[in-house]
C-alpha positions as a Markdown table, in Angstrom:
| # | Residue | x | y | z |
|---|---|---|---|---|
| 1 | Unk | 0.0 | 0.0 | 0.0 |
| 2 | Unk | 1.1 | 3.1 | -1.0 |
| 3 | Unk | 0.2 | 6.7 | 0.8 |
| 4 | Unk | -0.4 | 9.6 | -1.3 |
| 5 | Unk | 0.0 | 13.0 | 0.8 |
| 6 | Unk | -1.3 | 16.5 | -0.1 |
| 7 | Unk | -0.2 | 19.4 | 0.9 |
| 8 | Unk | -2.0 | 22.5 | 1.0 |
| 9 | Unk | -0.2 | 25.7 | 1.6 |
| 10 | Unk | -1.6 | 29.0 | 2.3 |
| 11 | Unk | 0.6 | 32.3 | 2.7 |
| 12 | Unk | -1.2 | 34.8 | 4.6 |
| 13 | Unk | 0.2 | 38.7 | 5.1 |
| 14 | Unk | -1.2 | 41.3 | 8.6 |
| 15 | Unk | -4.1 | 43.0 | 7.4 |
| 16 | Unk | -2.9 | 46.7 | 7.7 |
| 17 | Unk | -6.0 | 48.0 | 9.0 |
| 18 | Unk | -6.1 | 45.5 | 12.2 |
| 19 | Unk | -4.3 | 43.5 | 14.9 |
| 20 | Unk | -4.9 | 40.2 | 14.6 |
| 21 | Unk | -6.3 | 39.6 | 10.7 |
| 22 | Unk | -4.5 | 38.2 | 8.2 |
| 23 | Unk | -5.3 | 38.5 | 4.2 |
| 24 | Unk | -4.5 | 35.5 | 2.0 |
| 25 | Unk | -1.9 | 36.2 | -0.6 |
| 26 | Unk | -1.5 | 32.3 | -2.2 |
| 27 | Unk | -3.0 | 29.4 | -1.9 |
| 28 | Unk | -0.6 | 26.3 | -3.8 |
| 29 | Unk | -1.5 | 22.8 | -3.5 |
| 30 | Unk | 1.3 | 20.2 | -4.1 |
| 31 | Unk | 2.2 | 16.0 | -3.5 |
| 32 | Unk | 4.7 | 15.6 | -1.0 |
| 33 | Unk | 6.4 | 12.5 | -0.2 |
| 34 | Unk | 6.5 | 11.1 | 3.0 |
| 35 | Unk | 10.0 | 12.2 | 3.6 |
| 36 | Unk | 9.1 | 15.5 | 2.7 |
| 37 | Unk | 6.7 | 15.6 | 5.5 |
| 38 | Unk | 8.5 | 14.2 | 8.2 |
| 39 | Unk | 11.4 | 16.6 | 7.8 |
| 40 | Unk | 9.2 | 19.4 | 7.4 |
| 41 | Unk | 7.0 | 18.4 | 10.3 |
| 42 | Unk | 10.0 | 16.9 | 12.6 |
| 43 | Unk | 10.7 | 18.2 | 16.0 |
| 44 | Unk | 13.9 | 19.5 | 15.7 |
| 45 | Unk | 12.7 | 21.4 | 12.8 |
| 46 | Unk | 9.8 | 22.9 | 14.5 |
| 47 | Unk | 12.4 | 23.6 | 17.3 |
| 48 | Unk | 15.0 | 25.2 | 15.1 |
| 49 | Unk | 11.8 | 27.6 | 13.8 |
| 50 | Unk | 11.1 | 28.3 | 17.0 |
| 51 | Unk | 14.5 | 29.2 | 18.4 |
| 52 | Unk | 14.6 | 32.0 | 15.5 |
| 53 | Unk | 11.9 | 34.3 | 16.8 |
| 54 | Unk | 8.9 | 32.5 | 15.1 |
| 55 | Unk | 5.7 | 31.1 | 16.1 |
| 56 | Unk | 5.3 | 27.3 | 15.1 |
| 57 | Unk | 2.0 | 25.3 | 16.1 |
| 58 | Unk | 1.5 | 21.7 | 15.3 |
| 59 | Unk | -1.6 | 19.5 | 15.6 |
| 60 | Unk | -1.9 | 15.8 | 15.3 |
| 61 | Unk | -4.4 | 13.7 | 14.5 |
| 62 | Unk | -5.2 | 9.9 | 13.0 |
| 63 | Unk | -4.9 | 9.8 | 9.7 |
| 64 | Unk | -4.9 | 6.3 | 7.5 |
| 65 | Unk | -0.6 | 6.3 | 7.5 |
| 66 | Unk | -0.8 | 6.8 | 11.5 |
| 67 | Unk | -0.9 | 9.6 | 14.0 |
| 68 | Unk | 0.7 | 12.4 | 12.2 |
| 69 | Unk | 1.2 | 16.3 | 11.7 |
| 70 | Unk | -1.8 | 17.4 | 9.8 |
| 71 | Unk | -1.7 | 20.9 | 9.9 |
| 72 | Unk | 1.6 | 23.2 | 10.5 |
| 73 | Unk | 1.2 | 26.8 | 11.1 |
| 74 | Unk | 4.2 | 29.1 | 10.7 |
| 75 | Unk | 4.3 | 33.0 | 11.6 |
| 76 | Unk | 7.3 | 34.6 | 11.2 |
| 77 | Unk | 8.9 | 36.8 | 13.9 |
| 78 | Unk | 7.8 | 40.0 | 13.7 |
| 79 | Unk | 4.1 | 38.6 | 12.6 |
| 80 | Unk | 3.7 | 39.8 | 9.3 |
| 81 | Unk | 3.3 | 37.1 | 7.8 |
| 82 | Unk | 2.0 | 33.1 | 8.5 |
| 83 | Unk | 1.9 | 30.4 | 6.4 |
| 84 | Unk | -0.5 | 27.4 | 7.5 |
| 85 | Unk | 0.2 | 24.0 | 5.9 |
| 86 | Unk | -2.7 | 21.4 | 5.8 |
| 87 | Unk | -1.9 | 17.8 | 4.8 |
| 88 | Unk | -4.0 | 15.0 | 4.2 |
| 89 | Unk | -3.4 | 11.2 | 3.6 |
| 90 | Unk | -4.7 | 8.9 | 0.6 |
| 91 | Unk | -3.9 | 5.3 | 0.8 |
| 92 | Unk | -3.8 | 4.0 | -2.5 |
């Protein structure tokens, strides 16, 4: 069995006129393998991220290949800008 993963990746820039609302710039949706995931989603990355200055918050959650990252948000460190990835899992 084979897993196909989808990532979703949506770029979001500070909405000049408020605080806390964000305006979304791009929305890309690509295949990742599943190496590509786990080095994007591993700890040490998320900790390197973090260590910079940036905001990085994971969530879990069953998915058909396991307990997994399914959705990565990013927001850089002087909150501009966040990116949110979303992934889902296909078992072929």
């Amino acid at each position: 069995m084979r897993t196909i993963i989808t990532l979703t990746e949506t770029r979001l820039s500070k909405n000049p006129n408020t605080k806390t609302t964000y305006v979304v710039d791009s929305v890309e949706v690509s295949e990742v393998t599943s190496r590509q995931h786990s080095l994007t989603t591993n700890d040490d990355t998320v900790k390197w991220f973090r260590r910079l200055g940036g905001t990085e918050t994971v969530e879990r959650s069953y998915t058909s290949a396991g307990y997994l990252v399914t959705k990565l948000t990013s927001t850089s460190p002087d909150r501009q800008t966040k990116v949110i990835r979303e992934y889902k899992f296909k078992t072929v």
